[in-house]
Biopython code that builds the backbone (N, CA, C, O; Angstrom):
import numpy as np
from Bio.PDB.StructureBuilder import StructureBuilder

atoms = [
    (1, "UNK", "N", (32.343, 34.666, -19.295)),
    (1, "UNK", "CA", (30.924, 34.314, -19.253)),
    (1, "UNK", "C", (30.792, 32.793, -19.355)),
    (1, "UNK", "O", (31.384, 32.112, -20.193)),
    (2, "UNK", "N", (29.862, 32.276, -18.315)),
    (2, "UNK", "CA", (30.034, 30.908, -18.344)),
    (2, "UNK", "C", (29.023, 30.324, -19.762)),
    (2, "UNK", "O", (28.455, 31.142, -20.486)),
    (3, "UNK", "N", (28.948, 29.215, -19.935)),
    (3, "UNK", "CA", (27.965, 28.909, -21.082)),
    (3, "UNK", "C", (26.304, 28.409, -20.497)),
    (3, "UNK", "O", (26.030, 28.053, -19.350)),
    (4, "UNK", "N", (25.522, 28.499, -21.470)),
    (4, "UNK", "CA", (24.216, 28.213, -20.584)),
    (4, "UNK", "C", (23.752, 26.913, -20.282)),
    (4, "UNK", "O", (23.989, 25.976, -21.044)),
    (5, "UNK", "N", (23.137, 26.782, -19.277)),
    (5, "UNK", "CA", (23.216, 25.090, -19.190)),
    (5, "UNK", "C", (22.299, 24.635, -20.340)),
    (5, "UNK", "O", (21.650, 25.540, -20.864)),
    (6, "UNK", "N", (22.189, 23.814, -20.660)),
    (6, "UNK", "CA", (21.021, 22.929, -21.140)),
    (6, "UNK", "C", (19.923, 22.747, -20.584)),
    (6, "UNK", "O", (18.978, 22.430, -21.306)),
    (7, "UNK", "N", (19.764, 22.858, -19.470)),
    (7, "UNK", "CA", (18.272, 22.980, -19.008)),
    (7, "UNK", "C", (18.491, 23.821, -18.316)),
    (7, "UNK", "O", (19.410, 24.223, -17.603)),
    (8, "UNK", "N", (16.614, 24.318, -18.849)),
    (8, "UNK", "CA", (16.018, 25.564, -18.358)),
    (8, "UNK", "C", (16.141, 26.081, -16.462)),
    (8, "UNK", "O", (15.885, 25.662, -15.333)),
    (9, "UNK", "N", (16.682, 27.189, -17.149)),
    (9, "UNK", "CA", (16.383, 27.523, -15.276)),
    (9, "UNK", "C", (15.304, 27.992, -14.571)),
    (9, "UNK", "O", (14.868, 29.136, -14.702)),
    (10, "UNK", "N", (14.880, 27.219, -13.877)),
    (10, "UNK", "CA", (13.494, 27.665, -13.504)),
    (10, "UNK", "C", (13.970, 27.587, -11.932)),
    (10, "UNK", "O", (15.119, 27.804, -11.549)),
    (11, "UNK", "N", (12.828, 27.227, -11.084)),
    (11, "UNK", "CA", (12.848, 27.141, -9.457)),
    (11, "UNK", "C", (13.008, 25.698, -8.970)),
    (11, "UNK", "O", (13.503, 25.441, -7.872)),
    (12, "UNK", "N", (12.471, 24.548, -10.023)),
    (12, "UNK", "CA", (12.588, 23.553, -9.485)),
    (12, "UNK", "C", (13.922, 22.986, -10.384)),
    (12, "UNK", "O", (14.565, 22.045, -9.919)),
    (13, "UNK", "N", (14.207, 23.427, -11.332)),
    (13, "UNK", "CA", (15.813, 22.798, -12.001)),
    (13, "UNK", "C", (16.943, 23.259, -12.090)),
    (13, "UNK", "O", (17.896, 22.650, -12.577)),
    (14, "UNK", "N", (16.977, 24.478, -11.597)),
    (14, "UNK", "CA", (18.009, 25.304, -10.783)),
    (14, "UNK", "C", (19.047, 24.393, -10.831)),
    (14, "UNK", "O", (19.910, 24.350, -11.709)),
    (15, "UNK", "N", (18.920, 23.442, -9.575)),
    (15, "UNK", "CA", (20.004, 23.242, -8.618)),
    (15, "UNK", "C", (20.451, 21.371, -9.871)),
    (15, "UNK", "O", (21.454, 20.723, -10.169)),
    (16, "UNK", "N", (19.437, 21.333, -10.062)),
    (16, "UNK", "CA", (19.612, 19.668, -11.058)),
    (16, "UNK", "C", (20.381, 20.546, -12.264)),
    (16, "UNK", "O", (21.254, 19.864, -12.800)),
    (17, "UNK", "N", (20.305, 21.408, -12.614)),
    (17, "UNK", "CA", (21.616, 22.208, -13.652)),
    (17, "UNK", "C", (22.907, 21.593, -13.228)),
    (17, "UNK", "O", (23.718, 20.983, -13.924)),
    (18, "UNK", "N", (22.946, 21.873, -11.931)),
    (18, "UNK", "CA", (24.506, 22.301, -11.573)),
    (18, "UNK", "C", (24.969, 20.800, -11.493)),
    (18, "UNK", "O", (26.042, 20.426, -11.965)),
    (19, "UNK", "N", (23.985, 19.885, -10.793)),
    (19, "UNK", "CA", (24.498, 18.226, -10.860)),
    (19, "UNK", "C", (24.292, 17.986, -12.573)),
    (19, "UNK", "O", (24.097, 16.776, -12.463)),
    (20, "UNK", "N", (24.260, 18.060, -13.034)),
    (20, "UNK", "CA", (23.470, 17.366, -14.862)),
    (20, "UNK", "C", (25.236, 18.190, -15.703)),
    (20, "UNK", "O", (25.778, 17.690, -16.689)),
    (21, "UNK", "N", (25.625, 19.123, -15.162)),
    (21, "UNK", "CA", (26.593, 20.094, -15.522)),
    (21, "UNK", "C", (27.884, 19.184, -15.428)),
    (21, "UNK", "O", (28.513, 18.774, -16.404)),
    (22, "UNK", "N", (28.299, 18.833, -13.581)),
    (22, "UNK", "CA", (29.011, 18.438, -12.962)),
    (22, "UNK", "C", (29.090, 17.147, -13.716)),
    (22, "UNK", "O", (30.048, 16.967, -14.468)),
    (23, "UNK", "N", (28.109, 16.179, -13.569)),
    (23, "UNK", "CA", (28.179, 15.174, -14.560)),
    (23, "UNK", "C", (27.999, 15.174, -15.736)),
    (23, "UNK", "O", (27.155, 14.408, -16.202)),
    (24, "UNK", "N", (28.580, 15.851, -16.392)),
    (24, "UNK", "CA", (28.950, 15.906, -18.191)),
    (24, "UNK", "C", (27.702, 15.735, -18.750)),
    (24, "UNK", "O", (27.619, 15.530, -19.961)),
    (25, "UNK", "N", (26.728, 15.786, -18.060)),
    (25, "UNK", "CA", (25.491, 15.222, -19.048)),
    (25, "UNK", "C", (25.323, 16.778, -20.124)),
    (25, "UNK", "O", (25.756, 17.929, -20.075)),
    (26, "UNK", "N", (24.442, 15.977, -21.038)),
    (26, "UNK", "CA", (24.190, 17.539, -21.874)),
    (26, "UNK", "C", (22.763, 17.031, -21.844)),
    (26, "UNK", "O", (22.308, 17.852, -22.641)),
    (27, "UNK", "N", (21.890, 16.406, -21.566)),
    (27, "UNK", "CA", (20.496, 16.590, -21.575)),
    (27, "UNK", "C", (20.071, 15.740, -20.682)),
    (27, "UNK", "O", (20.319, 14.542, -20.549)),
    (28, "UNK", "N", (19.440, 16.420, -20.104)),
    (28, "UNK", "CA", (18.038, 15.795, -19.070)),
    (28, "UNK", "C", (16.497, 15.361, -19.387)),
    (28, "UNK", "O", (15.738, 15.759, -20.271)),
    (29, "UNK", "N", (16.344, 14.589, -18.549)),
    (29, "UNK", "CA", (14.829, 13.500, -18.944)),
    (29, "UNK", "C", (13.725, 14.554, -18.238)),
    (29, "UNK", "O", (14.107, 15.065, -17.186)),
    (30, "UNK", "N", (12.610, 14.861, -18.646)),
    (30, "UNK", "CA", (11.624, 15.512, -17.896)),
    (30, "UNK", "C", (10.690, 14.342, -17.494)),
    (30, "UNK", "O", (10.626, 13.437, -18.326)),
    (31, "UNK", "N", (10.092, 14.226, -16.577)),
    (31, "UNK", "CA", (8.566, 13.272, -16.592)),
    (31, "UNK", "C", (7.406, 13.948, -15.840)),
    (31, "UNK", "O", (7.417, 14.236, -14.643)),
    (32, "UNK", "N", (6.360, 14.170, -16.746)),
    (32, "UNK", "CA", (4.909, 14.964, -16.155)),
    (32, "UNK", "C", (4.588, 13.906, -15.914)),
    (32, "UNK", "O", (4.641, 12.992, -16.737)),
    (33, "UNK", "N", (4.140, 13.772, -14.611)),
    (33, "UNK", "CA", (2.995, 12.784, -14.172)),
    (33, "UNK", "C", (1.703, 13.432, -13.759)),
    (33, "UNK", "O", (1.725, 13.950, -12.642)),
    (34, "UNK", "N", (0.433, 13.514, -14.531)),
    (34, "UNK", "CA", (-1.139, 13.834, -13.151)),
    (34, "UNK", "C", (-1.006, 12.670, -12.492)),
    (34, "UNK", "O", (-0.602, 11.548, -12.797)),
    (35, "UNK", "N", (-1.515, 13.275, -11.339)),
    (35, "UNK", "CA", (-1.673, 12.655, -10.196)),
    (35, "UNK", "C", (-3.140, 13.234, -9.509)),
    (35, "UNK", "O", (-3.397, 14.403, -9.795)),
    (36, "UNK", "N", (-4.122, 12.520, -8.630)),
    (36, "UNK", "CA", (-5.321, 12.757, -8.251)),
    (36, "UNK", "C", (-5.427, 12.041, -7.541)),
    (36, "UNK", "O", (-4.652, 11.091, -7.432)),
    (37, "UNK", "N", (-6.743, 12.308, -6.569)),
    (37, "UNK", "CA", (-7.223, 11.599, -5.579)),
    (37, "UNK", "C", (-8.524, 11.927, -5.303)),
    (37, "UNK", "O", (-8.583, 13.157, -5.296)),
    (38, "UNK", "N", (-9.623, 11.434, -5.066)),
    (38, "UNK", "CA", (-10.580, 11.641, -4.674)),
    (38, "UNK", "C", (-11.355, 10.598, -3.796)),
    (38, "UNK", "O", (-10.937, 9.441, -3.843)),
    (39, "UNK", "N", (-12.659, 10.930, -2.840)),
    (39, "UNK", "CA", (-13.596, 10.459, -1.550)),
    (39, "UNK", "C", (-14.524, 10.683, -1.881)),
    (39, "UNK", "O", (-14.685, 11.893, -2.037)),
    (40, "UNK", "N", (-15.537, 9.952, -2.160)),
    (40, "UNK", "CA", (-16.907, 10.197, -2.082)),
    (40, "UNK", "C", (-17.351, 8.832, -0.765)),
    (40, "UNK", "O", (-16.956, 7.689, -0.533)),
    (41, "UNK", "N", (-18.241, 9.656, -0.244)),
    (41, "UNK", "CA", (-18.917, 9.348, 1.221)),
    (41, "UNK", "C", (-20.785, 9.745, 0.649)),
    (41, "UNK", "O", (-21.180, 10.824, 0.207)),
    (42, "UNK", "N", (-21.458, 8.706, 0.825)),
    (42, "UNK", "CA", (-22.643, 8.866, 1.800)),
    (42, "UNK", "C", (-23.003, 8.195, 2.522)),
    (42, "UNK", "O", (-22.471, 7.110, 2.754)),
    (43, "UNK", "N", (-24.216, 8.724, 3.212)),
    (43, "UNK", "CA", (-24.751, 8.437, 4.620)),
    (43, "UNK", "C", (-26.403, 8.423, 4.132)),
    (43, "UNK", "O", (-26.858, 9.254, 3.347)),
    (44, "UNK", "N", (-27.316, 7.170, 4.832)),
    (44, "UNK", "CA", (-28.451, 6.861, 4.346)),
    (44, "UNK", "C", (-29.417, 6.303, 6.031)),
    (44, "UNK", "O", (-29.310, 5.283, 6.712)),
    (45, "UNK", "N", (-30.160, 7.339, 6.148)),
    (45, "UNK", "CA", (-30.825, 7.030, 7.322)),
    (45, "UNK", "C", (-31.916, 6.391, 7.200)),
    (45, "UNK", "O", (-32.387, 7.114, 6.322)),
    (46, "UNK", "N", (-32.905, 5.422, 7.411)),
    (46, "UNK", "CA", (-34.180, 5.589, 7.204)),
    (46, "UNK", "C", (-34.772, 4.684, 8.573)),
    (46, "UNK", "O", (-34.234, 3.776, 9.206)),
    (47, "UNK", "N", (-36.349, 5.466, 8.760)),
    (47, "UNK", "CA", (-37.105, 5.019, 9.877)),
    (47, "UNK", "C", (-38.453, 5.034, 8.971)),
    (47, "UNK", "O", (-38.847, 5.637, 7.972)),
    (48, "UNK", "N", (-39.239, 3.458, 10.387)),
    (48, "UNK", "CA", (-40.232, 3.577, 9.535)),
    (48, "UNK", "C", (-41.357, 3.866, 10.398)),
    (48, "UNK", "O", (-41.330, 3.319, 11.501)),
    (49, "UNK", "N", (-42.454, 4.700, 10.093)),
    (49, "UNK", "CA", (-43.556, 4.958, 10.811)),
    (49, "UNK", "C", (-44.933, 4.020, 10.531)),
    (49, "UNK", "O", (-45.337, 3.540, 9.472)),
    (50, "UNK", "N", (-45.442, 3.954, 11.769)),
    (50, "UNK", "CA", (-46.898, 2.787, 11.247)),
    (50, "UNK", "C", (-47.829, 4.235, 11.463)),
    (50, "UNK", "O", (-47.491, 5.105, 12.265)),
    (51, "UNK", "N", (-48.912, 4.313, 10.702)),
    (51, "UNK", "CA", (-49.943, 4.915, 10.586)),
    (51, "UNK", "C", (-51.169, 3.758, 10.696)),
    (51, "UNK", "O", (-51.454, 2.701, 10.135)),
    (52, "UNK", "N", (-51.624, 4.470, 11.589)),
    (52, "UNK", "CA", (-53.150, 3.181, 11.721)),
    (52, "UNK", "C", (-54.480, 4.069, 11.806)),
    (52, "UNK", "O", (-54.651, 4.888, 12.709)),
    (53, "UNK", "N", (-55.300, 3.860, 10.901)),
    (53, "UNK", "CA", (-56.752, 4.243, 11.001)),
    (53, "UNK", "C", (-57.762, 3.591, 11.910)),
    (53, "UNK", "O", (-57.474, 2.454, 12.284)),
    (54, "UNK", "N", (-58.812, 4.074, 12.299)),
    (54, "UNK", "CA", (-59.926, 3.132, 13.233)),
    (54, "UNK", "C", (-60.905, 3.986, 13.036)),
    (54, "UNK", "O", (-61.015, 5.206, 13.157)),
    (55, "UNK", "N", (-61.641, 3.076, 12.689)),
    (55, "UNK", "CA", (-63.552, 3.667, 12.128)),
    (55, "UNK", "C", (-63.763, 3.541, 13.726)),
    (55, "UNK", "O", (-63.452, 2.424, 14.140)),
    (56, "UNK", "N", (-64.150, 4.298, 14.559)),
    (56, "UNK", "CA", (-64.965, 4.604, 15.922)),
    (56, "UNK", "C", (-66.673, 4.073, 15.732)),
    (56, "UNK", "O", (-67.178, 2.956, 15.836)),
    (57, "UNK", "N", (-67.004, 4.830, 15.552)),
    (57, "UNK", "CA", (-68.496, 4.715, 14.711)),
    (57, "UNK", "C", (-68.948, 5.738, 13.439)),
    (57, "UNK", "O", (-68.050, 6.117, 12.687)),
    (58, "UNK", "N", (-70.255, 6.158, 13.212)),
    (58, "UNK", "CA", (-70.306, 6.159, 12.093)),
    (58, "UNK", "C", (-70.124, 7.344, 11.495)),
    (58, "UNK", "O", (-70.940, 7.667, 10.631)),
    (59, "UNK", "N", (-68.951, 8.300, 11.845)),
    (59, "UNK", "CA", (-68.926, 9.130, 11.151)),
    (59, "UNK", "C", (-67.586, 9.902, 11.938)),
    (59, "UNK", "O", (-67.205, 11.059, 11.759)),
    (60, "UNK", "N", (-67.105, 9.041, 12.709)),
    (60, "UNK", "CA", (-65.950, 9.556, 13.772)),
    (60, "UNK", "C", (-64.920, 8.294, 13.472)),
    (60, "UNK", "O", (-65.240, 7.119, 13.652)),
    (61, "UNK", "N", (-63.212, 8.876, 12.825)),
    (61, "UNK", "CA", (-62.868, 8.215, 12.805)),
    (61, "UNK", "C", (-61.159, 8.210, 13.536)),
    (61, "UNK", "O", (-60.523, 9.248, 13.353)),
    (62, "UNK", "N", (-60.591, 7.285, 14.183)),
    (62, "UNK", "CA", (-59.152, 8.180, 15.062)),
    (62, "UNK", "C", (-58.073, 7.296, 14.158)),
    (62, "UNK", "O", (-58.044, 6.173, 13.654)),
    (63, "UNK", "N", (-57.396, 8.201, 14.228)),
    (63, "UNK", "CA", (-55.639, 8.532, 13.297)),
    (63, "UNK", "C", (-54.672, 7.772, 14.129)),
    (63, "UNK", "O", (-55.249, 7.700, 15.214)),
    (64, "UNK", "N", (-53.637, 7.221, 14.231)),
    (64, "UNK", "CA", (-52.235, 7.216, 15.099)),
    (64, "UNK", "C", (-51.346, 6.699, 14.364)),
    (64, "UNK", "O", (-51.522, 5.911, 13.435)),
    (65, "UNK", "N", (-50.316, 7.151, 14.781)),
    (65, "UNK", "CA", (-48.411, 7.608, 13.997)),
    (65, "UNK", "C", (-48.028, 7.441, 15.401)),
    (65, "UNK", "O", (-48.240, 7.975, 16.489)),
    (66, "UNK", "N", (-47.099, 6.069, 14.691)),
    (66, "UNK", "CA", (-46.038, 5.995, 15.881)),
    (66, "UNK", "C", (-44.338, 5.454, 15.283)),
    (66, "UNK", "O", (-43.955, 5.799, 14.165)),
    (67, "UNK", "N", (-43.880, 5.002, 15.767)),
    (67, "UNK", "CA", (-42.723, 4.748, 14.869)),
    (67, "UNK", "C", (-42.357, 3.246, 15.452)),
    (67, "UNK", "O", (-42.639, 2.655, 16.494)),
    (68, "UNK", "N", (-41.636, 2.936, 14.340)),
    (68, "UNK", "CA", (-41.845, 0.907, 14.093)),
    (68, "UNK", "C", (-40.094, 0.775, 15.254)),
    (68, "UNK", "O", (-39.130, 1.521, 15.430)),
    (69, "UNK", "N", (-40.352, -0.078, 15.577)),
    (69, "UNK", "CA", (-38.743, -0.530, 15.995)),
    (69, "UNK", "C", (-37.868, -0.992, 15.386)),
    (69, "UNK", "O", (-36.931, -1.496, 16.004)),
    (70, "UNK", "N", (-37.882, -0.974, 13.588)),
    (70, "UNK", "CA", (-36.535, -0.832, 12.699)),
    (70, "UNK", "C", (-36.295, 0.262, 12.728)),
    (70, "UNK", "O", (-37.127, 1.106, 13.062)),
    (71, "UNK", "N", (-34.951, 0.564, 12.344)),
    (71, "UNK", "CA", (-33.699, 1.773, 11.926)),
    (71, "UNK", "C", (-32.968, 1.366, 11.147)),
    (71, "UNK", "O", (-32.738, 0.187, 11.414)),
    (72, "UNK", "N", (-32.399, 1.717, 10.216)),
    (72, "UNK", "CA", (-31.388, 1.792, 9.913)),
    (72, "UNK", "C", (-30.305, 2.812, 9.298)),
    (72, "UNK", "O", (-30.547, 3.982, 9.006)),
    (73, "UNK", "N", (-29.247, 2.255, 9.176)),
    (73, "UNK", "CA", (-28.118, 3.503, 9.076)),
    (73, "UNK", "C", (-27.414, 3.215, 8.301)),
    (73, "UNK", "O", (-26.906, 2.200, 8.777)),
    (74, "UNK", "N", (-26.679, 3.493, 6.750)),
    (74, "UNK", "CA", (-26.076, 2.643, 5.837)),
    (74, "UNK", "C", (-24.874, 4.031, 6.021)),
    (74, "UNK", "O", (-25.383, 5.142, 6.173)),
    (75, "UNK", "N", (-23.579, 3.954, 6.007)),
    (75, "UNK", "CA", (-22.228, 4.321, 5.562)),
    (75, "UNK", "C", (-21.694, 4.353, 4.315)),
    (75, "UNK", "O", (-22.439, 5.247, 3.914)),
    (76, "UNK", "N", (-21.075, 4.133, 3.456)),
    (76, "UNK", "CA", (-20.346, 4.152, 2.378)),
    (76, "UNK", "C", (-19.351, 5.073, 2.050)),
    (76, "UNK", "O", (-19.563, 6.282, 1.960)),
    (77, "UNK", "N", (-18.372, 4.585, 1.886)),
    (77, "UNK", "CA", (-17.160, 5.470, 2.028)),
    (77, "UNK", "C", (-16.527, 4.748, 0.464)),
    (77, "UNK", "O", (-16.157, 3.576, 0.406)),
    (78, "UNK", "N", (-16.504, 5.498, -0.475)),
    (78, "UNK", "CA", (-15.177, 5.039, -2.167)),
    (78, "UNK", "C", (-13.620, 5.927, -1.866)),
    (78, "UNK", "O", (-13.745, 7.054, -1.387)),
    (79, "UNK", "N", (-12.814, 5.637, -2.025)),
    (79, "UNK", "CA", (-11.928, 6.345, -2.038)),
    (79, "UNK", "C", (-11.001, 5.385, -3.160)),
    (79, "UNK", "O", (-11.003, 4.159, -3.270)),
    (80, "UNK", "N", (-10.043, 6.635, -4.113)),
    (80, "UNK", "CA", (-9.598, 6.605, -5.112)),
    (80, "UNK", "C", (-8.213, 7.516, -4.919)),
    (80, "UNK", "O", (-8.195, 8.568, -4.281)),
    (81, "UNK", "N", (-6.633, 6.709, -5.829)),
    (81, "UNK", "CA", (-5.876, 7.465, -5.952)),
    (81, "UNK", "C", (-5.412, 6.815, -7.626)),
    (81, "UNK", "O", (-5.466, 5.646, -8.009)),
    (82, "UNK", "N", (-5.042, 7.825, -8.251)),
    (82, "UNK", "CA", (-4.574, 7.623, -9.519)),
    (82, "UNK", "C", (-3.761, 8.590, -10.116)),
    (82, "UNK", "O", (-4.096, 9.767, -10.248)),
    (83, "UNK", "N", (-2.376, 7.968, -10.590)),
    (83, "UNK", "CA", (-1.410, 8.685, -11.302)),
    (83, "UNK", "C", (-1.165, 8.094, -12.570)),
    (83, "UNK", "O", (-1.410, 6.891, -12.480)),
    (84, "UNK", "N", (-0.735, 8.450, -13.880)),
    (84, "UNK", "CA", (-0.649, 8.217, -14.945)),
    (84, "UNK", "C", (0.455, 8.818, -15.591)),
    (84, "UNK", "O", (0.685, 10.023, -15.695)),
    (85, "UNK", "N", (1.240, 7.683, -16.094)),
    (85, "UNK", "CA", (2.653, 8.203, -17.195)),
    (85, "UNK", "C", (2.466, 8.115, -18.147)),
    (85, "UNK", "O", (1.769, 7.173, -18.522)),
    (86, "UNK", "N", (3.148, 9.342, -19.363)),
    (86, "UNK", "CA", (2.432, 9.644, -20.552)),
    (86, "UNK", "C", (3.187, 10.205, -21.491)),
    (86, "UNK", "O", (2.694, 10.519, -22.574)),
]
sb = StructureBuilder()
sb.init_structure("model")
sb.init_model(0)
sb.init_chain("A")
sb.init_seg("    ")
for serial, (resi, resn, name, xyz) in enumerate(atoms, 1):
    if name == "N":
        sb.init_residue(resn, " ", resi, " ")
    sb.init_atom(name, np.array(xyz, "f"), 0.0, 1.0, " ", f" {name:<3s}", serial, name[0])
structure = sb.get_structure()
């Protein structure tokens, strides 16, 4: 019966057993790192409309909506990556 390694056998240290073995080591370093990433995006449209009143005469009065010749269109894009040792 062979003896058990020193580190755990799992799926990802399996095969680092057999090198950590081969090289006489008797203990291995673990390192957890989180790691993340995230995008935040918006998008900002705006138009502007003229509204105009007109008194006709005295008791009749006309409305009009039309739209101005500004636009605009704003983008924004954040993007973020961050890992941390601990």
């Amino acid at each position: 019966m062979q003896p058990k390694s020193p580190v755990a056998d799992d799926l990802f240290t399996t095969q680092a057993a057999v090198l950590l073995e081969l090289a006489g080591a008797r203990r291995s370093i673990a390192i957890k790192t989180p790691a993340g990433a995230s995008v935040d995006y918006r998008v900002k449209y705006s138009e502007e409309l003229i509204v105009s009143f007109a008194k006709i005469d005295g008791n009749q009065w006309r409305a009009g909506v039309r739209k101005a010749r500004s636009r605009q269109l704003g983008v924004s894009v954040t993007a973020s990556l961050g890992a941390r040792a601990g």
